[in-house]
C-alpha positions in Angstrom: 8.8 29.3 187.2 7.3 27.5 190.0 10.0 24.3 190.5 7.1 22.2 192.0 5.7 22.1 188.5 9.0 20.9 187.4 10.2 16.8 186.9 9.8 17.1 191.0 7.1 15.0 191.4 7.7 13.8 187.4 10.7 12.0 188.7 8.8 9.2 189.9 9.6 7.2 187.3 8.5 4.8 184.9 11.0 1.9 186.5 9.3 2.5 189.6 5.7 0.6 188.3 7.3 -1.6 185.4 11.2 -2.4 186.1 11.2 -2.7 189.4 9.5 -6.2 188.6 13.0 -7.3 187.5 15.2 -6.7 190.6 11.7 -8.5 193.1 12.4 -11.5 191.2 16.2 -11.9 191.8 16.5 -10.4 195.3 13.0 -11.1 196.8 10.6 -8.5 198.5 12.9 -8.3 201.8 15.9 -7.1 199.5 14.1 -5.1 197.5 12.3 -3.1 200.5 16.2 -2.8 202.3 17.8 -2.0 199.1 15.5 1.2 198.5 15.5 2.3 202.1 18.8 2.4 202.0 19.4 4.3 198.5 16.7 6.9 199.9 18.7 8.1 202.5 21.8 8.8 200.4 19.6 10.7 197.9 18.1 12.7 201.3 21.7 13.3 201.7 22.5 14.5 198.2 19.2 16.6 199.0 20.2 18.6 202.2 24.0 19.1 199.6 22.0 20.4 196.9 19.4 22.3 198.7 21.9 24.4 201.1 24.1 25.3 197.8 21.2 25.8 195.4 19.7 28.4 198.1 22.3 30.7 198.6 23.0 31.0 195.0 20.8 29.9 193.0 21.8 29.9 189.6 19.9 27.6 186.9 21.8 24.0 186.7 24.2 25.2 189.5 25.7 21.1 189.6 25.8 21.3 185.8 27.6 24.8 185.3 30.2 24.4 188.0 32.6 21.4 186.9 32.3 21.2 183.5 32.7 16.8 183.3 29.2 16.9 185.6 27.3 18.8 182.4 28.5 16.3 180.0 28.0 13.0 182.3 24.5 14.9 183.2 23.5 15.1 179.4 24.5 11.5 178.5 22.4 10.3 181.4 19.0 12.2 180.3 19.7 11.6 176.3 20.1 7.4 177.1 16.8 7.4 179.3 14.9 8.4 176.1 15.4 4.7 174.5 14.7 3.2 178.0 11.5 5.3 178.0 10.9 4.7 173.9 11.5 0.9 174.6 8.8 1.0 177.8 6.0 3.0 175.8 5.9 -0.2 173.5 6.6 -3.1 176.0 3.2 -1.3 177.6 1.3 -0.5 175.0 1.5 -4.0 173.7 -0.3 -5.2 177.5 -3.4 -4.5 175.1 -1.8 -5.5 171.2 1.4 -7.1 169.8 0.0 -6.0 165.9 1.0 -2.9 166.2 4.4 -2.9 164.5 7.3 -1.7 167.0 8.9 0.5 164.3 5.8 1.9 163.6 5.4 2.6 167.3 8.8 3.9 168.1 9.2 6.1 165.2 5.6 7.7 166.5 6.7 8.3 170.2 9.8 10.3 168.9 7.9 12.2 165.6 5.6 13.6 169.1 8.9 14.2 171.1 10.1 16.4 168.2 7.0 18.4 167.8 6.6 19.4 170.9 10.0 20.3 171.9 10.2 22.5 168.6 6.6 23.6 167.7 4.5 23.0 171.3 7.5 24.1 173.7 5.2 27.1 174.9 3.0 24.6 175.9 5.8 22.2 177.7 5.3 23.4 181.2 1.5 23.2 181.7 1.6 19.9 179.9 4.6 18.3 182.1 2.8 19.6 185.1 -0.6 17.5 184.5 1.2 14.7 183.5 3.5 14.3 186.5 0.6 14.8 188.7 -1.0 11.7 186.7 2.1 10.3 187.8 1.8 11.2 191.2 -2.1 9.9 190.9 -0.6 6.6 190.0 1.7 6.3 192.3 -0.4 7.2 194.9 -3.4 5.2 193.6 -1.4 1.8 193.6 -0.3 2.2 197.3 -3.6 2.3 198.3 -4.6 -0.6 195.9 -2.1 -2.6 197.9 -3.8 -1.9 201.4 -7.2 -2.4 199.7 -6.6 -5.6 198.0 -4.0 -7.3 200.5 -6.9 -6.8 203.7 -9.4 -8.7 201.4 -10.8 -5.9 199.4 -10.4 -7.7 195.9 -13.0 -9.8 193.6 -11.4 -13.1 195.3 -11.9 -11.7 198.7 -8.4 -12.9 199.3 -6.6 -12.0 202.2 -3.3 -12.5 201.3 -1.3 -9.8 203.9 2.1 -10.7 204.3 2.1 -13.9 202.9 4.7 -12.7 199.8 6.9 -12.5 202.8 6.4 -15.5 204.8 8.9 -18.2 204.4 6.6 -21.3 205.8 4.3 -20.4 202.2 6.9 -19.4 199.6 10.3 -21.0 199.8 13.0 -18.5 199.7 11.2 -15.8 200.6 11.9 -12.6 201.5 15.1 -12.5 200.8 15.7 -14.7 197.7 19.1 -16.6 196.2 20.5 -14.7 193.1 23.5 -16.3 191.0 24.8 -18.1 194.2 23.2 -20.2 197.2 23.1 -19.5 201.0 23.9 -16.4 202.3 26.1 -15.0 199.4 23.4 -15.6 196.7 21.0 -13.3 199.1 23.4 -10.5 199.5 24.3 -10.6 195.8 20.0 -10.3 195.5 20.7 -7.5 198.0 22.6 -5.8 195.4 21.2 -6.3 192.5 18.1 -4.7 193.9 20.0 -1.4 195.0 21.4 -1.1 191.2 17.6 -0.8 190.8 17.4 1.3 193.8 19.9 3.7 192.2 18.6 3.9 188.9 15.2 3.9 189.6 15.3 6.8 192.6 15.8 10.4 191.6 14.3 14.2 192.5 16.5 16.6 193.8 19.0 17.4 190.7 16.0 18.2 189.1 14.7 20.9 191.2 18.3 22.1 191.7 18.4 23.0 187.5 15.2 25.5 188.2 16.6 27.7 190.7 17.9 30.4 188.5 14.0 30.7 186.9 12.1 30.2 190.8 10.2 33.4 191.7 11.9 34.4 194.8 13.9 31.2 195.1 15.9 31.4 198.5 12.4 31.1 199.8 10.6 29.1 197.5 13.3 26.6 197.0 13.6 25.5 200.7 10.0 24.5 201.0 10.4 22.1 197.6 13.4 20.7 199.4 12.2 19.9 202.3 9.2 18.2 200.4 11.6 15.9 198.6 12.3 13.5 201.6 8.4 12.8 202.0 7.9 12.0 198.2 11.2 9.8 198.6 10.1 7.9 201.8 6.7 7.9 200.1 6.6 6.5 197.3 9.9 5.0 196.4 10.3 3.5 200.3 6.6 2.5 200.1 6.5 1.7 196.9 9.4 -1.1 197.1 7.6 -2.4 199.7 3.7 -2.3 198.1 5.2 -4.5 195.1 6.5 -7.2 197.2 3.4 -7.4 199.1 1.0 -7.7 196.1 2.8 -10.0 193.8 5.1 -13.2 194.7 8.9 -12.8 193.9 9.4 -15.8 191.7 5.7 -15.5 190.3 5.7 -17.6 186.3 3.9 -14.7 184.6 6.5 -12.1 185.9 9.5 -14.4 185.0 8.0 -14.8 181.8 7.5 -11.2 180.8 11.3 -10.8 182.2 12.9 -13.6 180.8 11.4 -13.0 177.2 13.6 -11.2 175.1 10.9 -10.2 172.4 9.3 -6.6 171.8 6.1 -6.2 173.8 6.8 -9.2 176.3 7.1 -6.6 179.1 4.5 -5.4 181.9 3.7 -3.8 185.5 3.9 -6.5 188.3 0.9 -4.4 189.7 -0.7 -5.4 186.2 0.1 -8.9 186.8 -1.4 -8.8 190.4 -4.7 -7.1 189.1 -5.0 -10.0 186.1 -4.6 -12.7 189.1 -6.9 -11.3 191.4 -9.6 -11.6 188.3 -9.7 -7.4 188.8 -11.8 -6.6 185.3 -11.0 -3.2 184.2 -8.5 -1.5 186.7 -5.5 -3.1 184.8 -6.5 -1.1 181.5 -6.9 1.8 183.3 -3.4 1.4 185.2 -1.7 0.7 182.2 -3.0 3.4 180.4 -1.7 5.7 183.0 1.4 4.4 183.1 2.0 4.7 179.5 1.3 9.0 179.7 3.5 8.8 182.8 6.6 6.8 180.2 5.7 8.9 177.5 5.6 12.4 179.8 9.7 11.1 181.5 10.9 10.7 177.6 9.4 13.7 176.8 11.3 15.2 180.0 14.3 13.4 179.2 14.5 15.1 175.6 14.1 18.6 176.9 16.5 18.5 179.6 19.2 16.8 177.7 18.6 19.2 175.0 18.6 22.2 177.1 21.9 20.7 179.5 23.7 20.5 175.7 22.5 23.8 174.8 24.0 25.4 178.4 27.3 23.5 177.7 27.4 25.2 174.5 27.0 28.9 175.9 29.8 28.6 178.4 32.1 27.4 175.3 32.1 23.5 176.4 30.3 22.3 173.7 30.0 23.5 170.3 29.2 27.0 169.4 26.8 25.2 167.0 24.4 24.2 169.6 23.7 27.5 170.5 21.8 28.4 167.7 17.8 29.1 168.1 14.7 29.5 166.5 12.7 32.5 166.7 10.7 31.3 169.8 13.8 30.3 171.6 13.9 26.6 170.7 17.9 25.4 170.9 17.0 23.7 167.1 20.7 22.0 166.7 20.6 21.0 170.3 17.2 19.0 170.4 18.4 17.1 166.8 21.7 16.1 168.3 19.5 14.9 171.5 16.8 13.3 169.2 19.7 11.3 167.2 20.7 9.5 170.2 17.3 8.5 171.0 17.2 6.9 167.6 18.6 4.1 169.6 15.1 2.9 170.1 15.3 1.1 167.0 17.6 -1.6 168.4 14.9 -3.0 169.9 13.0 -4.3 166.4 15.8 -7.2 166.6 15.5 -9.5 169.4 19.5 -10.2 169.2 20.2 -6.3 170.6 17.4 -5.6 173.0 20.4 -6.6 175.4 22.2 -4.0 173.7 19.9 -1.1 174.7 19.6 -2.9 178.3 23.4 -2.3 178.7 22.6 1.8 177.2 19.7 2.6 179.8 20.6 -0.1 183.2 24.9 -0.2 182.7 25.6 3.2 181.6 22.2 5.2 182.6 22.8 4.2 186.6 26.5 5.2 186.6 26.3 8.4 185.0 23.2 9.0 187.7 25.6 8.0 190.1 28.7 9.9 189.2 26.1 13.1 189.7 25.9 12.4 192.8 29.4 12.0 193.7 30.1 15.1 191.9 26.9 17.0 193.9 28.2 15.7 197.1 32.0 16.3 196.5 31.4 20.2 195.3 29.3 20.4 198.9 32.3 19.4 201.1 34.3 21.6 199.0 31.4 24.5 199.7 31.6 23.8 203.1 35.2 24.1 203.6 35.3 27.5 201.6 32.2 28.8 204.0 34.9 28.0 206.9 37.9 29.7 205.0 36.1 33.1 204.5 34.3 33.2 207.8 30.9 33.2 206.5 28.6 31.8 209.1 26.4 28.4 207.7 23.8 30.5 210.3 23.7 33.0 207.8 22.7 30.8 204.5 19.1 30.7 203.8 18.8 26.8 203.9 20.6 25.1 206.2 20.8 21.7 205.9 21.5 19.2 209.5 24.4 16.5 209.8 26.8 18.1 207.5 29.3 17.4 206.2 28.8 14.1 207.5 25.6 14.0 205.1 28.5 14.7 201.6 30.7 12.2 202.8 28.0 9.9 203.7 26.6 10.3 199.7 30.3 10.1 198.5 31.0 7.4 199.8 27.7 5.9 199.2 27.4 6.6 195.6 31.2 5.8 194.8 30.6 2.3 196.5 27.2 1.7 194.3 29.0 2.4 191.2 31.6 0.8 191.4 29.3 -2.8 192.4 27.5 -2.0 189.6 28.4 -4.0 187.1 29.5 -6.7 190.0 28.3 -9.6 187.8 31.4 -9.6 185.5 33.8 -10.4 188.1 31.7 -13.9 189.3 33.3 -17.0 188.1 31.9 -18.0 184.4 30.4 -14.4 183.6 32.6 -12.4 182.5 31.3 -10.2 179.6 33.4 -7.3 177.7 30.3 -5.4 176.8 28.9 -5.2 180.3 32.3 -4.4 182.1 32.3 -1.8 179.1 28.9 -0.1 179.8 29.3 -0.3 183.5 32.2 1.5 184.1 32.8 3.5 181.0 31.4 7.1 182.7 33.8 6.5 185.7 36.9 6.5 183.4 35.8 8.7 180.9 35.1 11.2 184.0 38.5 11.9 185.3 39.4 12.1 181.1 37.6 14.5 180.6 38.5 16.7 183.6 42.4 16.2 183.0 41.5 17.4 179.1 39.4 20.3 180.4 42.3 21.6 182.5 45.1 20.9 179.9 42.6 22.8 176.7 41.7 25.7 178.8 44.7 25.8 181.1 42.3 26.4 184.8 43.5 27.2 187.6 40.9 25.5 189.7 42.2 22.2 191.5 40.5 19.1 192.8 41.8 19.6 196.3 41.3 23.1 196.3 39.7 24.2 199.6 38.8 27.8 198.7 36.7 27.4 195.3 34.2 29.7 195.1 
């Protein structure tokens, strides 16, 4: 398998055209831009972890297979983006209809997600590869939209530049208040839009879990790598900064679509910017790419989960159960248990618990992306220290990655920080909620809980501190 057809260059993802709306509004465009820059270069650090490990033995799902909490946190983070992906396929499709029913749409999205991850999964690959390069169209497509429309090349002939980020033209801008005034309220905005940042930005885990099926993977894998850092600075950097330039940060339509609770009242700022610049048809075209790109990520999400349960389940951490197949390979028990829990889509046909699934795929989606990071980046300073111990030369290593181990500590401390601010809102005067304090740092308990109950069942040897683990 070639890992560049892999969730690579799938990973940019849907939150990155659609959410991302969210966090402009409450941090501003200047926020937004900083927050993202910054998250990118812990994820190039979690990159240069992952891509000097992976190399020299490249195993499939190396992060997954080594500590065994890292498998289960990695499977609950894939099976709860499939209702955040379920719940975007309707917000966008109803950009062009709201008479479609949302049951009726939901229960159609995951009817497609069953068949073809148990009749079509010959076809998977080729299919996931067109559709992430759709994605990658679309990403690419809207950046250039942004230079073409902001120099004057729109229907208005408006040359609006910079002016989402001047201060003199919108107040607040761009870094805006959120929750408080004055400089707190900004760095709270600040915050808020890394959350985003983090949950939004991924790409090299993904590659990392194709290494043991690469063709000649300690030289293949170094080039795909290496290409991660200018697909991050690319279109996650640029992105954040293209949807604060096209669309202003407290504009009605996008509050509106935000603040409105109801099925289908979501849309693409880009969408919004295209409807105000009186842009006919490129809206419908843009929306229809970006629901194939939600669809392909849920589809993604469901055979990754599945397949990280099914892994589990072979190396005895999971049940035997999940290990059974059908003739053509499909882990059949695996895919239901994964296709159960995306069944949570259906909390969104009552207004009262769209929150509910908000909590699922923001609260608990972000920190279990988060704690597989600080697991990645702890198992490299580890890896590091047992090169030392056994004299191997880093010299010798196929890939070897620069500013290390400053680059693990760095993303330790980086992603350790991030989750635990993540659900920072609970703690502000007048907004504490049990449910979000719940969903926010359930994963980073539950971790440790599941490593003491590892040890204590299968009575390993292995320690936290030990220097010498491989």
């Amino acid at each position: 398998m070639n890992p560049a057809a892999t969730r690579s260059p799938g990973a940019i993802s849907t939150a990155l055209s659609v959410q991302i709306g969210s966090a402009l509004t409450k941090g501003g465009p200047g926020s937004l831009f900083l927050a993202f820059t910054y998250y990118c270069t812990i994820v190039m650090a979690i990159n240069n972890c992952l891509s000097e490990m992976v190399t020299w033995i490249p195993i499939s799902s190396p992060f997954i297979r080594r500590p065994c909490p890292s498998g289960i946190n990695f499977f609950v983070y894939e099976a709860i983006l499939i209702p955040f992906e379920v719940t975007a396929f309707n917000l966008v499709l109803h950009f062009w209809t709201d008479k479609i029913p949302v049951e009726a749409t939901i229960a159609f999205v995951l009817v497609l997600y069953v068949a073809i991850n148990f009749f079509a999964v010959k076809w998977y690959g080729e299919s996931e590869f067109w559709l992430s390069l759709g994605k990658v169209i679309l990403a690419a497509s809207l950046i250039f939209f942004t230079f073409i429309t902001m120099v004057g090349g729109n229907p208005l002939h408006d040359v609006y530049g910079f002016c989402n980020w001047d201060s003199s033209k919108v107040p607040g801008a761009p870094f805006a208040e959120y929750i408080e005034t004055g400089s707190l309220g900004r760095f709270l905005g600040f915050l808020t839009c890394l959350i985003q940042a983090a949950f939004t930005m991924v790409s090299p885990d993904y590659i990392s879990m194709t290494a043991g099926k690469a063709v000649n993977p300690r030289c293949v894998l170094p080039k795909v790598f290496n290409s991660v850092i200018y697909r991050l600075a690319t279109f996650f950097v640029v992105g954040s900064l293209c949807v604060g330039i096209v669309i202003l940060y407290n504009n009605s339509n996008l509050k509106l679509v935000i603040s409105d609770a109801r099925p289908g009242a979501g849309s693409s700022p880009y969408v919004i910017a295209m409807e105000r610049l009186q842009i006919p048809v490129l809206p419908h075209l843009v929306n229809a790419m970006i629901l194939l790109s939600v669809f392909s990520a849920g589809n993604t999400c469901v055979y990754c989960a599945s397949r990280t349960l099914f892994g589990l389940a072979l190396e005895g951490k999971m049940p035997r159960v999940l290990t059974r197949c059908t003739k053509s390979g499909v882990p059949v028990y695996a895919v239901m248990v994964t296709i159960g829990i995306a069944l949570l889509s259906f909390l969104q046909v009552l207004n009262g618990t769209v929150k509910v699934l908000q909590w699922f795929v923001h609260q608990l989606g972000t920190a279990s992306q988060l704690l597989n990071y600080m697991i990645i980046s702890y198992m490299y300073i580890h890896f590091h220290q047992a090169l030392k111990e056994q004299n191997i030369p880093r010299e010798s290593l196929p890939k070897r990655s620069f500013w290390q181990p400053f680059c693990a500590w760095y993303a330790f401390i980086g992603t350790l920080t991030v989750a635990l601010i993540s659900g920072y809102e609970v703690f502000l005067p007048g907004r504490w909620d049990v449910a979000t304090f719940f969903f926010s740092y359930t994963m980073i308990s539950v971790l440790p809980i599941l490593y003491v109950f590892w040890k204590v069942t299968r009575h390993t040897r292995v320690s936290l501190l030990d220097p010498n683990p491989l």
